[in-house]
Backbone as a chain_set.jsonl record, in Angstrom:
{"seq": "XXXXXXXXXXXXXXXXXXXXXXXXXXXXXXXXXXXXXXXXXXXXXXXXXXXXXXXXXXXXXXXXXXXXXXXXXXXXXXXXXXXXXXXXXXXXXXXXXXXXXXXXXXXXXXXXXXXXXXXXXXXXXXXXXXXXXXXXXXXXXXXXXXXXXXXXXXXXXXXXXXXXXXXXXXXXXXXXXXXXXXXXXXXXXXXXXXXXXXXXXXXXXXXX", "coords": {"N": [[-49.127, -55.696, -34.252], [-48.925, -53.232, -32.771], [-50.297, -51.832, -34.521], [-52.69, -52.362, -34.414], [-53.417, -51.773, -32.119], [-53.233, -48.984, -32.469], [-55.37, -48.808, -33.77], [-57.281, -49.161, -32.581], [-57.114, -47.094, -30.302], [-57.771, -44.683, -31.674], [-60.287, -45.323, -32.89], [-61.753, -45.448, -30.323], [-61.231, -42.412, -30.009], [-63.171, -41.253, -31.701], [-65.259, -41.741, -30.745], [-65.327, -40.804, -28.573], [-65.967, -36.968, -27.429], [-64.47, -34.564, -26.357], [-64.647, -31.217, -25.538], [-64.464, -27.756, -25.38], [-66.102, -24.781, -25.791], [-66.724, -21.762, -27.125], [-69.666, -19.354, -26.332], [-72.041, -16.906, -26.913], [-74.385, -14.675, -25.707], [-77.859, -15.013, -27.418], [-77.135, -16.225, -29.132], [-77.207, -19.411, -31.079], [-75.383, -22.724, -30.912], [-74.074, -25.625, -32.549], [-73.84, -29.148, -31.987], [-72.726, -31.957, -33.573], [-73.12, -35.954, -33.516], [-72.043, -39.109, -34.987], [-74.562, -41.537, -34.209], [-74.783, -44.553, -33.596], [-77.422, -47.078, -34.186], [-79.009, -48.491, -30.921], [-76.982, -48.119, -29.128], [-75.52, -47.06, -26.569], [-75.043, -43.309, -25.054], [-73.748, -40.975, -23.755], [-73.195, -37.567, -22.199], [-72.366, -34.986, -20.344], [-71.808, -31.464, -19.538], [-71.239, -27.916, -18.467], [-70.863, -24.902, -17.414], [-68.014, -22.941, -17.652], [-66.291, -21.712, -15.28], [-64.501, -18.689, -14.621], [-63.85, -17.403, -12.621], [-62.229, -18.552, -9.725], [-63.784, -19.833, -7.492], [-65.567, -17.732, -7.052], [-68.954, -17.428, -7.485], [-70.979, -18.038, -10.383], [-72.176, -15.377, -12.31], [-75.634, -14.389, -12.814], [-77.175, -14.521, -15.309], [-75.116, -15.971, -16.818], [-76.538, -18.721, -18.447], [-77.9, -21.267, -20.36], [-79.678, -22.929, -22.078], [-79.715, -26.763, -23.315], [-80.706, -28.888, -26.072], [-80.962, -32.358, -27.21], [-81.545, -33.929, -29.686], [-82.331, -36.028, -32.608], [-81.686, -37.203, -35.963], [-84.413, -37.86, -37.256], [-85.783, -35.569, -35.46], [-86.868, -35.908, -33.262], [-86.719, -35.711, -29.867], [-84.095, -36.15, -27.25], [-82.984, -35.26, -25.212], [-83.834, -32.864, -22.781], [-82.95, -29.219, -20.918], [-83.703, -26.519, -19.859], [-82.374, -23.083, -19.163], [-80.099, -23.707, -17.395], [-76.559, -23.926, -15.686], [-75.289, -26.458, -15.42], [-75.037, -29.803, -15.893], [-76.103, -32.902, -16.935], [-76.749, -35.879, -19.4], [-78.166, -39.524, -20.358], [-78.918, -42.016, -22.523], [-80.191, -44.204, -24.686], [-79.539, -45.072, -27.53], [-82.61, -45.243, -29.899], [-82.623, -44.692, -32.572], [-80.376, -44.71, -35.367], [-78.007, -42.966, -36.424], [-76.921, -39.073, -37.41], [-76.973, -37.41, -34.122], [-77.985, -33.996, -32.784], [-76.824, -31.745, -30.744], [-77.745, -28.934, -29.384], [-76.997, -25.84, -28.608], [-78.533, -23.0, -26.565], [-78.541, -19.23, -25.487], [-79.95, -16.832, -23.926], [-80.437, -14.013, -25.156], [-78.992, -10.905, -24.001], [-78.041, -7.491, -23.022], [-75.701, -5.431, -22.427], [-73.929, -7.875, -25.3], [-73.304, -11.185, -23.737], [-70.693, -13.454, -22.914], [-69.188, -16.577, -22.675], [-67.619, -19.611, -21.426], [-68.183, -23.153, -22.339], [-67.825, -26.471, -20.892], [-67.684, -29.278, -23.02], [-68.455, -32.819, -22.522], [-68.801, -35.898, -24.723], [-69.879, -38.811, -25.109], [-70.236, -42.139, -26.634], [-71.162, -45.439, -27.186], [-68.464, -47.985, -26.635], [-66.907, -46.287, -25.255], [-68.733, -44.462, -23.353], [-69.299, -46.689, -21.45], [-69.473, -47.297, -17.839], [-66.439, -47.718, -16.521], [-64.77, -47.519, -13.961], [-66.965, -48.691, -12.474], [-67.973, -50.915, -12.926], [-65.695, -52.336, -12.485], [-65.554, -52.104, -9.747], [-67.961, -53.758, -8.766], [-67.291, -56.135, -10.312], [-65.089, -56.957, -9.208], [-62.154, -57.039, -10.508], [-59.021, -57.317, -10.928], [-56.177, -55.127, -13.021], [-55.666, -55.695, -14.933], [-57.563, -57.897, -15.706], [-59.688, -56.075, -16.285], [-58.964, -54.437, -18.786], [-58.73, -56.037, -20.198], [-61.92, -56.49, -21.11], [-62.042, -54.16, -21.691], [-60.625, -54.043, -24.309], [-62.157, -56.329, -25.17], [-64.586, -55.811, -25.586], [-63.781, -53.213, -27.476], [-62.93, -54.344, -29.995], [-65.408, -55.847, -29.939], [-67.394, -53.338, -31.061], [-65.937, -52.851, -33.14], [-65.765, -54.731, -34.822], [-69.017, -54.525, -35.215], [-69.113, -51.867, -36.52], [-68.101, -52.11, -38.765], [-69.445, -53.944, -40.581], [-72.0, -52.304, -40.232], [-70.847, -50.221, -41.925], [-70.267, -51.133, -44.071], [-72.663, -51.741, -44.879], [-73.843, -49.535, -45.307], [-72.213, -49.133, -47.281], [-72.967, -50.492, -49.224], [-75.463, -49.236, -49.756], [-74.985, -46.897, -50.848], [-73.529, -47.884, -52.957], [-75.968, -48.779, -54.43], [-77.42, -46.12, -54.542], [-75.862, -45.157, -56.149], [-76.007, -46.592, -58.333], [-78.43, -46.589, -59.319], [-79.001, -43.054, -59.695], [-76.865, -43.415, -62.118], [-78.121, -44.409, -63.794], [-80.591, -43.282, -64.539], [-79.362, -40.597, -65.099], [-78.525, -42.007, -67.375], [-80.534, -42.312, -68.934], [-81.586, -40.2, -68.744], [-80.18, -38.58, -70.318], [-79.95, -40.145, -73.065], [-83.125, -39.791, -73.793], [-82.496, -36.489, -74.01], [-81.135, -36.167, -75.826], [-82.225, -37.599, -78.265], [-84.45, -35.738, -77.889], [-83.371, -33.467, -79.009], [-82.383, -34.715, -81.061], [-84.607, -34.672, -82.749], [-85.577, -31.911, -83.19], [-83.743, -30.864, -84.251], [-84.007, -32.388, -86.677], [-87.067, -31.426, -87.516], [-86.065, -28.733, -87.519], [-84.781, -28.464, -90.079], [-86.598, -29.737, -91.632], [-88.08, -27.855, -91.792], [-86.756, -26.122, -92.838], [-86.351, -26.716, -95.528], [-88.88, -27.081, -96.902], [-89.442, -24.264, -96.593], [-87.515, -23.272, -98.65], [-88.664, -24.706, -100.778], [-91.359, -23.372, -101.53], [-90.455, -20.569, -101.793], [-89.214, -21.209, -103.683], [-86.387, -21.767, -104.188], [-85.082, -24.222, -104.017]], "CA": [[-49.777, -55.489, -32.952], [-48.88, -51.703, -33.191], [-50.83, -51.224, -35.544], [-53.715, -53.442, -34.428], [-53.55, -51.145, -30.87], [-53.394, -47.186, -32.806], [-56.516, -48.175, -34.588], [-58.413, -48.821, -31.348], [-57.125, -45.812, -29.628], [-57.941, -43.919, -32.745], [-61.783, -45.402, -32.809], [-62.293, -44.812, -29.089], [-61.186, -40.945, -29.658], [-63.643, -40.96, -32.524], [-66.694, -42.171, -30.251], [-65.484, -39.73, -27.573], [-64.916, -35.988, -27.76], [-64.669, -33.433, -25.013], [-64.688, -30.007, -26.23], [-64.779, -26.225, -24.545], [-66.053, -23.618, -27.229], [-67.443, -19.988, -26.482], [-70.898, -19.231, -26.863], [-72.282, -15.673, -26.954], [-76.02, -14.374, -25.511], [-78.913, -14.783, -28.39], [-76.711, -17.514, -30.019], [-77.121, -20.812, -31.004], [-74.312, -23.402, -31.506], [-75.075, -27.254, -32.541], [-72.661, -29.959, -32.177], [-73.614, -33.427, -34.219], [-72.585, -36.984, -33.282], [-72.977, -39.774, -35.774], [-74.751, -42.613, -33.342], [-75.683, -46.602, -34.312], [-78.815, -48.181, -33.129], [-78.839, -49.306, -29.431], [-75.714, -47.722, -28.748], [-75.536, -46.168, -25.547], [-74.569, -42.698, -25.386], [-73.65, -40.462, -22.186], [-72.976, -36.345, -21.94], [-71.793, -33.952, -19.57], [-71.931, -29.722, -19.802], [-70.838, -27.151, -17.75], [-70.371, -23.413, -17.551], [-66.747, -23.235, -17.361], [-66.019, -20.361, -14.433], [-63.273, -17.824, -15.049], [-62.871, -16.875, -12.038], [-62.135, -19.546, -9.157], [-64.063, -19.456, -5.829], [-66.587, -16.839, -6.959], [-70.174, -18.09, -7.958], [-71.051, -17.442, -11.581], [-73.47, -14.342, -12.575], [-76.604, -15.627, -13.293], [-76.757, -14.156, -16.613], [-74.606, -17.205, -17.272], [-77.23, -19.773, -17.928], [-77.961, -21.725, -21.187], [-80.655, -24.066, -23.084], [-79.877, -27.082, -24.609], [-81.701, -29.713, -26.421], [-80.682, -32.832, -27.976], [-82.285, -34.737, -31.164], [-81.927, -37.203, -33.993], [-81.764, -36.212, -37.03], [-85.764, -37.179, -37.328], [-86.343, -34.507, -35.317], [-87.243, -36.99, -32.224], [-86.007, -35.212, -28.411], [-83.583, -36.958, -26.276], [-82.518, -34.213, -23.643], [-83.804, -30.85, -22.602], [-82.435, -29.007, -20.361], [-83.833, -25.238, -19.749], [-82.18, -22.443, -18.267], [-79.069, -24.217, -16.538], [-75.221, -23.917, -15.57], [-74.259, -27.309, -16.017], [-76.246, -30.984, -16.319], [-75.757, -34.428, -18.06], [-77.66, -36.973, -19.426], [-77.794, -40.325, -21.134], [-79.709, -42.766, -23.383], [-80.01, -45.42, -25.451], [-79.957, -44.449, -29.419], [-83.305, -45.994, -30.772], [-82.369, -44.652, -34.214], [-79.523, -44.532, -35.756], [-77.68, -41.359, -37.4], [-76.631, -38.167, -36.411], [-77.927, -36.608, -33.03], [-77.368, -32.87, -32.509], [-76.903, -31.106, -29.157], [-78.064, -27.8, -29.806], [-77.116, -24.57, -27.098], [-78.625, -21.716, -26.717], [-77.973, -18.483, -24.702], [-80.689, -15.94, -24.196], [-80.287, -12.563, -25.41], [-78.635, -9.938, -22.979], [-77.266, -6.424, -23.669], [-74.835, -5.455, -23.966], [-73.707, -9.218, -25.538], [-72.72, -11.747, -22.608], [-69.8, -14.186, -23.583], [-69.164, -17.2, -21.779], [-67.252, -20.629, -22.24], [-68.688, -24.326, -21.903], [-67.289, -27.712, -21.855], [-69.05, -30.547, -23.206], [-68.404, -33.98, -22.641], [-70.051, -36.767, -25.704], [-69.061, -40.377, -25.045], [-71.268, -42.926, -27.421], [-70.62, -46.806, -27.31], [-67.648, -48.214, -25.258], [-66.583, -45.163, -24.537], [-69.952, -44.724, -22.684], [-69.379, -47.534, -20.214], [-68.114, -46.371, -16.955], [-65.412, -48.526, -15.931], [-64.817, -48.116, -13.142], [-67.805, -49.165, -11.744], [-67.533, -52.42, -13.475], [-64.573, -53.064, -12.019], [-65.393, -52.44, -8.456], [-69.024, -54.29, -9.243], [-66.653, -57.292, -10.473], [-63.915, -56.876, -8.443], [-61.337, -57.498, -11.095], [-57.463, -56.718, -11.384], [-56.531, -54.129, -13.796], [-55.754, -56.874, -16.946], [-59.047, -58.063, -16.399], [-60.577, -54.79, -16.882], [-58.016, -54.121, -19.588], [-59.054, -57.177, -21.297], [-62.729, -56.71, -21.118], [-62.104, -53.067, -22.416], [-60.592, -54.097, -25.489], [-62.929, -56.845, -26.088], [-66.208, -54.481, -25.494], [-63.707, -51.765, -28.439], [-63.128, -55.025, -30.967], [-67.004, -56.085, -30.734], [-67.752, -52.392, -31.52], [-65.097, -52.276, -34.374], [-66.657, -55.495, -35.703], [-70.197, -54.052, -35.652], [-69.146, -50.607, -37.298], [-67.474, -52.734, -39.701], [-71.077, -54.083, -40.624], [-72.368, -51.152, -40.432], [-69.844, -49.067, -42.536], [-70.61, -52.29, -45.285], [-74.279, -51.678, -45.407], [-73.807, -48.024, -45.672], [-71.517, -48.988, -48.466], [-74.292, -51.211, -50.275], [-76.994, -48.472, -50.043], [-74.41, -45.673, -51.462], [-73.803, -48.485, -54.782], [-76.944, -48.606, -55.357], [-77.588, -44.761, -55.142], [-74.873, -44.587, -57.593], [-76.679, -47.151, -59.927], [-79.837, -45.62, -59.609], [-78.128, -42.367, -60.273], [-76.364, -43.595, -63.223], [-79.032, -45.445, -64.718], [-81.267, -42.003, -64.692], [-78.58, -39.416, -66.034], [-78.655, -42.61, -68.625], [-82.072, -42.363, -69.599], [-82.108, -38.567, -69.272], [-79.288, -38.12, -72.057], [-80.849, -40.715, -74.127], [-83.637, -38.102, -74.279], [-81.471, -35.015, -74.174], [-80.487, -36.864, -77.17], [-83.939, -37.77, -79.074], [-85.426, -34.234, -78.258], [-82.109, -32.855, -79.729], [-82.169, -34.806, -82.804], [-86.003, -34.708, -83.083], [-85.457, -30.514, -83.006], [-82.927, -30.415, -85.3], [-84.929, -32.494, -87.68], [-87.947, -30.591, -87.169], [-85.742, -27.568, -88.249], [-84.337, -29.011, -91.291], [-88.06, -29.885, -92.517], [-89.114, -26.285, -92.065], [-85.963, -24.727, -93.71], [-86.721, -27.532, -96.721], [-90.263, -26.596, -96.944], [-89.771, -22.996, -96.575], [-86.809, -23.393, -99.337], [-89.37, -25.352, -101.755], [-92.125, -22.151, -101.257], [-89.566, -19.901, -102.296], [-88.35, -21.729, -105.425], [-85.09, -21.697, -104.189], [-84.144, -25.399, -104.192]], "C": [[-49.869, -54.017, -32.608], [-49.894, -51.255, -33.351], [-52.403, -50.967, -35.29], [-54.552, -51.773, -32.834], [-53.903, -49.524, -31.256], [-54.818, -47.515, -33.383], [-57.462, -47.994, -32.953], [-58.131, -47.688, -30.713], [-57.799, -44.758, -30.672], [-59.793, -43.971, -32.896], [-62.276, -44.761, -31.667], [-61.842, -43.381, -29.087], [-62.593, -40.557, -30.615], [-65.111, -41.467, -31.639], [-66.6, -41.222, -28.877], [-64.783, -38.712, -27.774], [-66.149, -35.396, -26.865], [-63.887, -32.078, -25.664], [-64.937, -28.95, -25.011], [-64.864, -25.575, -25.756], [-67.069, -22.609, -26.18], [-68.919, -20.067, -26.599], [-71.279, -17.209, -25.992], [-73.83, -15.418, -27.035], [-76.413, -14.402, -26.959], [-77.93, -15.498, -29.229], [-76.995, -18.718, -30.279], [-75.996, -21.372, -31.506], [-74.935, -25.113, -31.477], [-73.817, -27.978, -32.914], [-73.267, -31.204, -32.67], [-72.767, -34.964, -33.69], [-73.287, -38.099, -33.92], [-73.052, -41.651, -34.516], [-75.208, -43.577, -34.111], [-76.699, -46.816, -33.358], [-78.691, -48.791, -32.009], [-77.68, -49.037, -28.885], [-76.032, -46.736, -27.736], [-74.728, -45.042, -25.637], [-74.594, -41.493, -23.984], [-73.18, -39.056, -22.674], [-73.121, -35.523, -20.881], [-71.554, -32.474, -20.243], [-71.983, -29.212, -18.784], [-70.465, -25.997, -18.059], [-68.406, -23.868, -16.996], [-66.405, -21.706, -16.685], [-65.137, -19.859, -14.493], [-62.917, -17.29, -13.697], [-63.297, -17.456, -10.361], [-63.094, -18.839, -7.646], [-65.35, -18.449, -5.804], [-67.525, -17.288, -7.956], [-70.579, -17.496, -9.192], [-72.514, -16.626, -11.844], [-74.352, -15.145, -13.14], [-77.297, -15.038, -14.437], [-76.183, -15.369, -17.421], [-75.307, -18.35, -17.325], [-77.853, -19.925, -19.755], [-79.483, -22.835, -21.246], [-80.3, -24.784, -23.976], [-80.652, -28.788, -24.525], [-80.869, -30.738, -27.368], [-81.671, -33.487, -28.452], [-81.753, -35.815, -32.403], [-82.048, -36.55, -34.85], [-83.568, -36.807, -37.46], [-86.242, -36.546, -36.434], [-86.944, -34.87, -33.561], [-86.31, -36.133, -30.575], [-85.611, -36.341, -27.686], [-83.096, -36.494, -24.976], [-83.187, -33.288, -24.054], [-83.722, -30.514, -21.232], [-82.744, -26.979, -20.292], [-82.76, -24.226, -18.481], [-80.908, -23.081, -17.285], [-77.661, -23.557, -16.93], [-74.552, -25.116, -16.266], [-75.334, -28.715, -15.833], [-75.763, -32.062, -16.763], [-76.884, -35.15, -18.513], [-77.318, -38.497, -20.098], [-78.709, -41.396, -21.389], [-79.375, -43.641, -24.249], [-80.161, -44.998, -26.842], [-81.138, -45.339, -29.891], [-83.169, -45.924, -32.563], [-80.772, -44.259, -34.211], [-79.069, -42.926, -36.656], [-76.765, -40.389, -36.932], [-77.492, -37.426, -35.491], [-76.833, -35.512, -33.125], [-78.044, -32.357, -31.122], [-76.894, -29.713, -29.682], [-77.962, -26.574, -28.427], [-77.458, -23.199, -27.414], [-78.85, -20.371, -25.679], [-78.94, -17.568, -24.891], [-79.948, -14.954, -24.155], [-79.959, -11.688, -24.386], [-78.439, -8.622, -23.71], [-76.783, -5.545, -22.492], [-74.326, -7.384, -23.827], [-72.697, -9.887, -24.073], [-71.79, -12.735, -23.317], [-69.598, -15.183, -22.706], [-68.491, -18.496, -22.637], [-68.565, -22.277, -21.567], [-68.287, -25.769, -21.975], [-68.177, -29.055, -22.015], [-68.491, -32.044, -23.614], [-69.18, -35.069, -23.35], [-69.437, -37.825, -25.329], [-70.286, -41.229, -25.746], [-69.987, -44.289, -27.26], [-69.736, -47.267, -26.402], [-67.125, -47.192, -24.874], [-67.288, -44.503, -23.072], [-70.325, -45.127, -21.651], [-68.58, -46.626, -19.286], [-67.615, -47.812, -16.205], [-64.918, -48.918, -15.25], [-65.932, -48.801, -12.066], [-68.303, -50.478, -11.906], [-66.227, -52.912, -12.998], [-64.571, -53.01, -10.555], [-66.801, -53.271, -7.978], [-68.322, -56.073, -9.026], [-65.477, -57.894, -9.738], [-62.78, -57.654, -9.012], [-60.191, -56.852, -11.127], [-57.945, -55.377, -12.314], [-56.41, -54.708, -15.196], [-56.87, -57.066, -16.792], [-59.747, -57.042, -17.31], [-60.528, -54.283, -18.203], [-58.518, -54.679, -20.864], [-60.619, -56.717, -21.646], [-63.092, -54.782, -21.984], [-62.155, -53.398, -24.086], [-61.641, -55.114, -26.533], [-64.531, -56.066, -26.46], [-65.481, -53.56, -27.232], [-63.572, -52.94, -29.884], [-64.52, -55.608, -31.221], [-67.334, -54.548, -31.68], [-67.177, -51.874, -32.891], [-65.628, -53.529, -35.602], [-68.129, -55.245, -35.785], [-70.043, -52.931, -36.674], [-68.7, -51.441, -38.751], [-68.76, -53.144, -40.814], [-71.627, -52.717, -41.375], [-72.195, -49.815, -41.673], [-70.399, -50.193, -44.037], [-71.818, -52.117, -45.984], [-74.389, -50.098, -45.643], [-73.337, -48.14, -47.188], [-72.775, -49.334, -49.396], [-74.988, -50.292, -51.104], [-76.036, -47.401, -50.812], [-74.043, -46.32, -52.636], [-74.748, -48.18, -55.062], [-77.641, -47.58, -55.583], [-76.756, -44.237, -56.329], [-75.768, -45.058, -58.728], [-77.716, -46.756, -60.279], [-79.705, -43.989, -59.926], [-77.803, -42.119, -61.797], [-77.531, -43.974, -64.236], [-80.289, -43.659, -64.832], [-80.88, -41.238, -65.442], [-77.945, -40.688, -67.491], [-79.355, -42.458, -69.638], [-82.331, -40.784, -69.758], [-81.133, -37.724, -70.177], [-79.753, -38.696, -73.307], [-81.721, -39.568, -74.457], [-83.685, -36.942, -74.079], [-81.576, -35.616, -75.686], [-81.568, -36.632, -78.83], [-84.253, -36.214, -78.92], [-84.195, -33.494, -79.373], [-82.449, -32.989, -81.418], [-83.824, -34.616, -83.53], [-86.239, -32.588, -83.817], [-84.748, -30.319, -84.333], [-83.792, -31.218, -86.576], [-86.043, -32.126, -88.047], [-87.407, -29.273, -88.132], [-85.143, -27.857, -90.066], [-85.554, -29.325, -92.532], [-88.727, -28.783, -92.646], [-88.522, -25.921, -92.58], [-86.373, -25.629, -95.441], [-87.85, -26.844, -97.125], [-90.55, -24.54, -97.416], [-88.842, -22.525, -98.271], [-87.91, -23.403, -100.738], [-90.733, -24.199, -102.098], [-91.528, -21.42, -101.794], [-89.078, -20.054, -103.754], [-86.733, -21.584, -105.227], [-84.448, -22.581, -104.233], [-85.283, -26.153, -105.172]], "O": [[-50.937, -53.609, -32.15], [-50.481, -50.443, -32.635], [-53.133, -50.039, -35.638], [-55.622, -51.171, -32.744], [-54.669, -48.86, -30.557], [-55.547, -46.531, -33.515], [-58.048, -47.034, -32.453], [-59.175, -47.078, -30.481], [-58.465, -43.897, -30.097], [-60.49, -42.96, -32.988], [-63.023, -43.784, -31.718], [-62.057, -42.902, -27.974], [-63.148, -39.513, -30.271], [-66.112, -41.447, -32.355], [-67.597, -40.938, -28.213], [-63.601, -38.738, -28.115], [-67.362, -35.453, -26.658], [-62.76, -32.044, -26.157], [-65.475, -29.231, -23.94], [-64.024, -25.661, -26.652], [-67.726, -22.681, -25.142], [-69.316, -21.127, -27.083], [-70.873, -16.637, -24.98], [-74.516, -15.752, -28.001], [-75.622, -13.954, -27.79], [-78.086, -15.135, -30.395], [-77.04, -19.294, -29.193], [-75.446, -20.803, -32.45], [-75.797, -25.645, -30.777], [-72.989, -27.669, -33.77], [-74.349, -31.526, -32.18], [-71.562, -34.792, -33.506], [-74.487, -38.334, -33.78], [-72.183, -42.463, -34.199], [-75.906, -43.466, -35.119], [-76.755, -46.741, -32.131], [-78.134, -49.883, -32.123], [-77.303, -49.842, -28.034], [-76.7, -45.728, -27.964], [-73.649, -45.252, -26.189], [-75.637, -41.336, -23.348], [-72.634, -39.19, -23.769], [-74.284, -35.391, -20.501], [-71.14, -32.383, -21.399], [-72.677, -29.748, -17.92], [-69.692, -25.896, -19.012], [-67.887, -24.733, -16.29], [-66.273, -20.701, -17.384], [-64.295, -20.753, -14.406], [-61.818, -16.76, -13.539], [-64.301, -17.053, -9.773], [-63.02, -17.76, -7.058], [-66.059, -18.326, -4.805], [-67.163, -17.533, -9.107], [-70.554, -16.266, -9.148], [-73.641, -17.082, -11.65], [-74.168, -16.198, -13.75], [-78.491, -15.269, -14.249], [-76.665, -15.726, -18.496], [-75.016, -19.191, -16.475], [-78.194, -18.916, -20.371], [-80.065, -23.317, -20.274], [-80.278, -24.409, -25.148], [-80.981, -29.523, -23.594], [-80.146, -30.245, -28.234], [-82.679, -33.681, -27.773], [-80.61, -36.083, -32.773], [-82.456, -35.39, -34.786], [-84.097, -35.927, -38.139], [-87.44, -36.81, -36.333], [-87.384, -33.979, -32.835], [-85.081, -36.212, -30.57], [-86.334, -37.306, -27.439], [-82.868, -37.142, -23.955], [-83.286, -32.845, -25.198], [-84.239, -31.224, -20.369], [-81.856, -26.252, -20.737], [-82.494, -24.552, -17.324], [-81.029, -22.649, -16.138], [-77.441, -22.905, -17.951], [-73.721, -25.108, -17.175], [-76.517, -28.448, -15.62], [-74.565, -31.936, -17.015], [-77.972, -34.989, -17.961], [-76.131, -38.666, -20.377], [-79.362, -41.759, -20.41], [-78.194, -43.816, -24.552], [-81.248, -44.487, -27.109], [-80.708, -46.385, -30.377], [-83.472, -46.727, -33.446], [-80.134, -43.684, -33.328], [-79.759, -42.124, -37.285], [-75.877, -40.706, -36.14], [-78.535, -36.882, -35.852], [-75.625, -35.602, -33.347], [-79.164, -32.466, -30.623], [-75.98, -29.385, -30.438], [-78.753, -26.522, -27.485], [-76.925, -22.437, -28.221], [-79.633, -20.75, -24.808], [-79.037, -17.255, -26.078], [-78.983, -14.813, -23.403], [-80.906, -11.662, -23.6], [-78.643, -8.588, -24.924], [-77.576, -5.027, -21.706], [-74.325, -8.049, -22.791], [-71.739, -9.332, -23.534], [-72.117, -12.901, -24.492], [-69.846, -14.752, -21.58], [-68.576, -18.652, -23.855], [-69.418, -22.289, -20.679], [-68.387, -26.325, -23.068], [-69.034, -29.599, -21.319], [-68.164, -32.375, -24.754], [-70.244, -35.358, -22.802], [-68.218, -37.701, -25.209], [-71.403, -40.921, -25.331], [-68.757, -44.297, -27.225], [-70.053, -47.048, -25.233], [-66.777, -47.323, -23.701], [-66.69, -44.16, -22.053], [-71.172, -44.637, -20.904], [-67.696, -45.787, -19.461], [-68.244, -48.654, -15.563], [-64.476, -50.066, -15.21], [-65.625, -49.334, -11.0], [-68.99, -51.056, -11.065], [-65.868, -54.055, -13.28], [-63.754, -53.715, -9.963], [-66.837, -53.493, -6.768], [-68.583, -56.91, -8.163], [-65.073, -59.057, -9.727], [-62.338, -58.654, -8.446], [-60.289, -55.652, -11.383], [-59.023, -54.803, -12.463], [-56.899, -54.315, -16.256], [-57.593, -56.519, -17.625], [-60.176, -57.076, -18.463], [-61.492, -53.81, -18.805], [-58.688, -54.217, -21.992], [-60.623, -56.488, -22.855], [-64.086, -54.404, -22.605], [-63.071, -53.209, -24.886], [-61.919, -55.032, -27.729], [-65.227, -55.947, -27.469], [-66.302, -53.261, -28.1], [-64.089, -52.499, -30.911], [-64.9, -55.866, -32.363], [-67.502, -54.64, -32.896], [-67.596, -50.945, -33.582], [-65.816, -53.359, -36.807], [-68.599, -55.956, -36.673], [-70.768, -52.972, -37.668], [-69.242, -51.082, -39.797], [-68.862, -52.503, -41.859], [-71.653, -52.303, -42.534], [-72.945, -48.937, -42.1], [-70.95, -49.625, -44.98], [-72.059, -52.253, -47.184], [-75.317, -49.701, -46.349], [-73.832, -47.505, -48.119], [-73.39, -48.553, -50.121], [-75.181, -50.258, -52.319], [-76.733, -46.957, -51.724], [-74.119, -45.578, -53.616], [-74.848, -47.312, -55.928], [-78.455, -47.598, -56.507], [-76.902, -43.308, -57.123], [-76.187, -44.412, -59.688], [-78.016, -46.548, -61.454], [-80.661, -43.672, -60.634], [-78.167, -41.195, -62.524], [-77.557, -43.684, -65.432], [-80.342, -43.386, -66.031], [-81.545, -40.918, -66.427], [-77.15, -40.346, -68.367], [-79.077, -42.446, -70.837], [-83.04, -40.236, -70.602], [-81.264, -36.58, -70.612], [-79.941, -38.077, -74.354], [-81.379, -38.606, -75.144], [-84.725, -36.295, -73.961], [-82.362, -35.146, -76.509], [-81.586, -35.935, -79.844], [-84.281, -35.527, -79.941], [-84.481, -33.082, -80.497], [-82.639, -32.24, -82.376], [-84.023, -34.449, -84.733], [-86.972, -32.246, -84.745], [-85.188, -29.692, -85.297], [-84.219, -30.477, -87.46], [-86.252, -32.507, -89.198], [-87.99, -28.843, -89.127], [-85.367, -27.104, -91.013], [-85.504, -29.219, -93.757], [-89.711, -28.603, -93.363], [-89.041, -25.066, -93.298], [-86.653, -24.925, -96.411], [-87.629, -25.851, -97.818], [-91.342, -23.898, -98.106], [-89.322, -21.654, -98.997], [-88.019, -22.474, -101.539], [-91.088, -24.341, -103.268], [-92.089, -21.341, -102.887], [-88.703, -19.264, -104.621], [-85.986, -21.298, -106.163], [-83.248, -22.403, -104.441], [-85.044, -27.259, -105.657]]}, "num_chains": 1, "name": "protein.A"}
C-alpha cells in the first residue's frame, strides 16, 4: 500500500512542475512538457519582484508562446509581467513554452516563476469540492481515482509507444541486414574483380 501510494505521488509530481529560473534581455529560454491527447493542461507565469511593495520597472516585461511539437500555437502572450492560460491538448507530444525578453542595454536580468499542471494535476479541486459539497475523504477519494484512471491510461499509452519503438527496431534491424548483405556482395564482388585483373595482367606478362 506504500508502495502503491509513492508511485502516485511520484506521477502527480511528474505531470506538475513549478519552476523559477532567470532569464536575461534578448534571450530566449524554452521549457517542454510531454502532453497525451485530450488531456487538459493549465499554466501560470509571473515576474517574480525583488523588491516587495515597489512596482516593477517596466523594462521587466516578457513574450511567451506556447506550441506542439507540430508547430501548432496554444498561448501567446506579448509584452507582459505575468498571465496564465489553459487548454485542451488536441495532439499529443511535447508542447514547449517558449520566453522571450527583448533586448535592453546594458543586459536586464530578471527572475520568473512558472507554474505547468497537465492532467489531474490540472483539475482545480477545490472548486469541485465546494461545487459538490463533499467532505475531505470524498474529495480524497475522487482524487486518487481521477490519478489511477490517468496511471491506467499512461499505462496504454507507454505500451503503444512501446509497440511503435519494436517495430522501429525491426525495421532498423532488418535494413542494417540488407545493407551488410550488400556491404558484403560489393566487397566480395571487388575483391574478385581485383583478382581477375591481377590474373589477367599476370598472364600478359608471362609471369604465371
Amino acid at each position: 500500500m506504500v508502495y502503491f501510494f509513492v508511485i502516485i505521488i511520484g506521477y502527480l509530481s511528474i505531470m506538475a512542475q513549478s519552476i523559477r529560473f532567470e532569464m536575461e534581455s534578448g534571450r530566449t529560454k524554452c521549457i517542454s512538457e510531454d502532453i497525451k491527447t485530450n488531456s487538459m493542461t493549465v499554466g501560470r507565469y509571473s515576474l517574480v519582484n525583488p523588491n516587495d511593495g515597489q512596482p516593477l520597472p517596466e523594462s521587466h516585461k516578457f513574450t511567451l508562446r506556447v506550441t506542439s511539437m507540430y508547430g501548432n500555437s496554444y498561448h501567446y502572450a506579448d509584452h507582459v509581467q505575468s498571465g496564465q492560460f489553459a487548454f485542451q491538448a488536441v495532439e499529443g507530444g511535447d508542447y514547449m513554452a517558449c520566453f522571450f525578453a527583448l533586448d535592453h542595454h546594458p543586459v536586464v536580468k530578471f527572475s520568473i516563476e512558472f507554474d505547468w499542471k497537465s492532467g489531474v494535476a490540472a483539475k482545480d479541486w477545490s472548486n469541485i469540492a465546494k461545487r459538490g459539497s463533499v467532505d475531505a475523504m470524498e474529495l480524497e477519494l475522487k482524487k486518487l481515482e481521477d490519478t489511477i484512471t490517468s496511471i491506467h491510461e499512461e499505462m496504454f499509452y507507454l505500451r503503444e509507444r512501446e509497440r511503435e519503438m519494436q517495430q522501429l527496431n525491426f525495421d532498423t534491424n532488418s535494413k542494417m541486414f540488407r545493407l551488410s548483405f550488400l556491404s558484403l556482395f560489393v566487397c566480395l564482388s571487388v575483391a574478385g574483380l581485383q583478382v581477375y585483373h591481377l590474373k589477367s595482367f599476370f598472364e600478359k606478362k608471362k609471369l604465371i
